[in-house]
N, C-alpha and C positions, 0 to 999 in steps of 0.2 A: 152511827152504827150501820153496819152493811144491811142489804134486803131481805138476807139468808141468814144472819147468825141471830142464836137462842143466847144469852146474856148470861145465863148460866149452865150453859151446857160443858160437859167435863174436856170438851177439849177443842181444839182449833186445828184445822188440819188444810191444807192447799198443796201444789203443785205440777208438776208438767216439765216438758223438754226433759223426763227422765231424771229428776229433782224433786223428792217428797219432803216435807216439812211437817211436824205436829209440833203443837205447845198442849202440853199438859196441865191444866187449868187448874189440878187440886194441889202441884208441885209452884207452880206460878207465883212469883212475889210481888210482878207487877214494879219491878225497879224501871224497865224501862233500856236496859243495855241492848238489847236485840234490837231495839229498835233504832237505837242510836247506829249502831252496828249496819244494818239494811231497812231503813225507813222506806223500800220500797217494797221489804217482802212483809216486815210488820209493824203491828202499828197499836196503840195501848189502846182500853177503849173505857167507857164509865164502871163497867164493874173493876178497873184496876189489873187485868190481865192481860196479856198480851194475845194479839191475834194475829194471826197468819190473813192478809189483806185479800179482799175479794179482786176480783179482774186483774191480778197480776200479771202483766206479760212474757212469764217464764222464760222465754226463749232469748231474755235479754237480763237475766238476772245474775249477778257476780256469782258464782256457786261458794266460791275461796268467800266474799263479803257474807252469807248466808251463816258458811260453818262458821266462821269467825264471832257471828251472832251468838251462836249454837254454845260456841265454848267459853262466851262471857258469863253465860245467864249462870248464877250462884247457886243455884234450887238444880239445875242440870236438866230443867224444864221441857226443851227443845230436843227435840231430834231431830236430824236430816240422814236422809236415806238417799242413794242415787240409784239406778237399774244398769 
């Protein structure tokens, strides 16, 4: 578990390089697709949710591999946002 996430907290949110990402933790099924998807931006964790990963390096992250997460997830969990 990262330093900074609450286990039950309603949501997971990270980003940068102009690239927003949330997962919505009460929509979440915890299948696991997003991650397969970008195991670099998320990553499941013991409550069975997916999370948005701390120290991500944004500025090297697929944005096409991110939304592609975005649009696996079944629940419609994930949002990606760019500026």
């Amino acid at each position: 578990m990262s330093d900074n996430a609450v286990e039950d907290a309603p949501e997971s949110t990270g980003g940068g390089a102009g690239l927003h990402v949330r997962v919505d933790h009460e929509l979440c099924g915890g299948m696991g697709y997003c991650h397969d998807a970008a195991p670099t931006v998320f990553e499941l964790r013991s409550d069975d949710k997916s999370w948005v990963r701390d120290h991500v390096d944004w500025s090297t992250v697929d944005r096409a591999e991110v939304q592609e997460a975005a649009s696996m997830c079944p629940w419609r969990a994930i949002e990606v946002t760019e500026d």
